[in-house]
N, C-alpha and C positions, 0 to 999 in steps of 0.2 A: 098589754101588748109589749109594752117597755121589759117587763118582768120575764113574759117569755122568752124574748129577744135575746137574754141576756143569761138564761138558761140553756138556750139552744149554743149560745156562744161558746158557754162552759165545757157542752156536750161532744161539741165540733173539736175543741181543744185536746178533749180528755182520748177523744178515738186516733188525735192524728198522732198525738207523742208517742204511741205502741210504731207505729207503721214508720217515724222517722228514725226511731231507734234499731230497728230493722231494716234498714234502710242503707245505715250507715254499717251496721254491722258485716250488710252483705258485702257492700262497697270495697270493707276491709279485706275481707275474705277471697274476693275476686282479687287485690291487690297481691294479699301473699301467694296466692295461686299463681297468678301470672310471674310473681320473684322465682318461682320452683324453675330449675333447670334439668330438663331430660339428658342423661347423656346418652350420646347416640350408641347402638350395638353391635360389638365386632365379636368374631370369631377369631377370639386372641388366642396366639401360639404359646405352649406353654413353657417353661424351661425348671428344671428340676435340679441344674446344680453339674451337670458330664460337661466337661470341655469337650467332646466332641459336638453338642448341641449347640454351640456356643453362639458361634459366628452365625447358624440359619436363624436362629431366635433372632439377633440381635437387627437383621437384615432384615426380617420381616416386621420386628414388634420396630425400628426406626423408618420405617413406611407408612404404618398402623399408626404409630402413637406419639413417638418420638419426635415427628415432622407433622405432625397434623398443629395445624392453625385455630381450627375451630377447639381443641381443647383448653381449658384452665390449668395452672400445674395442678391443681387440687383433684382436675380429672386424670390426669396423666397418672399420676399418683397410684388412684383408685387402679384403671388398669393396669399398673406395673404390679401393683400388689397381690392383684387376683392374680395374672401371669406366673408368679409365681409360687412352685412347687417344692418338696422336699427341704431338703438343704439349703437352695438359695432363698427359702421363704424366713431363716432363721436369720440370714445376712442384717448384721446392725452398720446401723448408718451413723452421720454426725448429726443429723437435727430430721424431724417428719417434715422432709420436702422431696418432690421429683428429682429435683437435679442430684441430690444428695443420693439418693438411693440409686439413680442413671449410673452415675460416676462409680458409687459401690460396687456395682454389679460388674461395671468396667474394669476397676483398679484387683477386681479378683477371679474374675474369668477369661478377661482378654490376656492368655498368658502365650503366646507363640509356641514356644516350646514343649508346653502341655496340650498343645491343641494338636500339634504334629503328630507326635509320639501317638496321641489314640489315634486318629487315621493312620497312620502306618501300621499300627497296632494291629489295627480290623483289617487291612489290606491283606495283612501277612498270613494272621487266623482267621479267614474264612472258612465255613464249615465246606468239607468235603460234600460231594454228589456221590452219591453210590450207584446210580440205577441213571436210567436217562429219565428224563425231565425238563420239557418245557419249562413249566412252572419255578423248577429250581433253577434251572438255568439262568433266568429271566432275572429271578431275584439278586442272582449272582452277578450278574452285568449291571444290573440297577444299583448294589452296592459300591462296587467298584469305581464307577461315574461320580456317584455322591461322593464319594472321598478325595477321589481325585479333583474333584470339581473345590472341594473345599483347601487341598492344598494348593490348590493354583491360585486362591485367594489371598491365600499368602505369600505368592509370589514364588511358589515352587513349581519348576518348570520340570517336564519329564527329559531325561537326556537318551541318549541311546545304554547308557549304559546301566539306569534307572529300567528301559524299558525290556532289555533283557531277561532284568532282573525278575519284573514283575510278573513278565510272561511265563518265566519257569514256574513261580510260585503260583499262580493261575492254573496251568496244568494240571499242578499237581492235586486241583482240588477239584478237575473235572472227574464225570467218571470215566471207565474203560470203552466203553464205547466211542465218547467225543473225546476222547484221548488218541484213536487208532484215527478217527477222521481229521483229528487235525494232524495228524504223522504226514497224512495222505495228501492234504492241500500243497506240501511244502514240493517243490516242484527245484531247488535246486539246496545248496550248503551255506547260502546267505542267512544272514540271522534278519528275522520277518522283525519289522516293524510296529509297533503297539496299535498303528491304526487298523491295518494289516489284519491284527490276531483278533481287536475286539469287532471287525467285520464278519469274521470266521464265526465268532460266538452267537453275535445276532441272527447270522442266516441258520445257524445252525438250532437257536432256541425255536425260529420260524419252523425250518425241516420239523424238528419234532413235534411242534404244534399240531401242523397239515397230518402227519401221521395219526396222533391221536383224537385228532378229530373225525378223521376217517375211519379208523378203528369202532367208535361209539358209534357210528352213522352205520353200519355194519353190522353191529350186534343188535343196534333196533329193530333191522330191517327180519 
């Protein structure tokens, strides 16, 4: 009985050393599993390198990523890197860190001067309309706004004499139709105000909508 006692013992031993070395092995496995860090999932903005881009990138991705708490720089990093497109993906830094590459990105795209120059740029060459068009219309205000919206972030203010300006070069890229209608609004020989003209455009991108939506509703029938 002593004999078996001491075979069963052997037996007991030899089953349990598999199941504790598996045991431990899981333990570890759960351990690095748990070290793993997800980072979390944004719909990053991208930037390719235009100073016209500049400033909405930099305002959206210092919302995103730049002012987030829950990231590491190692994460931040990661996102700045994917963010970036074309030309600013070639940008060399001083060392593989976020701040370094942040500042990079800073020290060569935040240039004032270049950032104006293209919005005025587009201000000025906007594509003409040829035909009437909601649609182009619409798009045509919609540009207009964004530009201006980004020089006022630089602290350029429209004066009258800026809005003159702009209203001529506006005109001139309507077509002949909202060209004669805005002849038509002017009701005396003061010079119309910028608020003035870009409410002229919106009712008038409206007008043309109602038109041609009633037009389609027409030909269905």
């Amino acid at each position: 009985m002593e004999e078996d006692a001491d075979n069963l013992e052997v037996s007991l031993n030899t089953l349990l050393e598999p199941s504790n070395v598996n045991t431990s092995e899981l333990s570890v496995k759960n351990n690095f599993t748990n070290c793993n860090v997800k980072l979390p999932s944004f719909n990053l903005p991208e930037f390719s390198g235009k100073y016209i881009d500049w400033l909405q990138f930099k305002s959206q991705f210092v919302s995103l990523i730049h002012e987030n708490t829950s990231l590491s720089d190692s994460g931040k990093l990661y996102y700045s890197q994917s963010a970036l497109k074309g030309h600013a993906k070639q940008l060399q830094t001083v060392n593989e860190s976020y701040s370094s590459l942040f500042e990079a990105l800073k020290g060569r795209y935040e240039n004032k001067r270049l950032i104006v120059i293209s919005h005025i740029g587009k201000l000025l060459n906007s594509n003409k309309i040829k035909f009437e068009s909601a649609f182009h219309l619409r798009n045509l205000i919609d540009s207009i706004q964004s530009h201006l919206r980004a020089l006022k972030q630089l602290e350029l203010e429209l004066n009258t004499l800026c809005e003159s300006m702009l209203i001529f070069v506006i005109t001139q890229r309507l077509d002949d139709d909202s060209r004669k209608q805005y002849e038509m609004v002017l009701h005396s020989n003061d010079l119309l105000r910028w608020d003035k003209f870009l409410d002229f455009l919106i009712k008038r991108s409206q007008a043309l909508e109602n038109v041609q939506i009633n037009y389609s509703l027409e030909k269905k029938k």
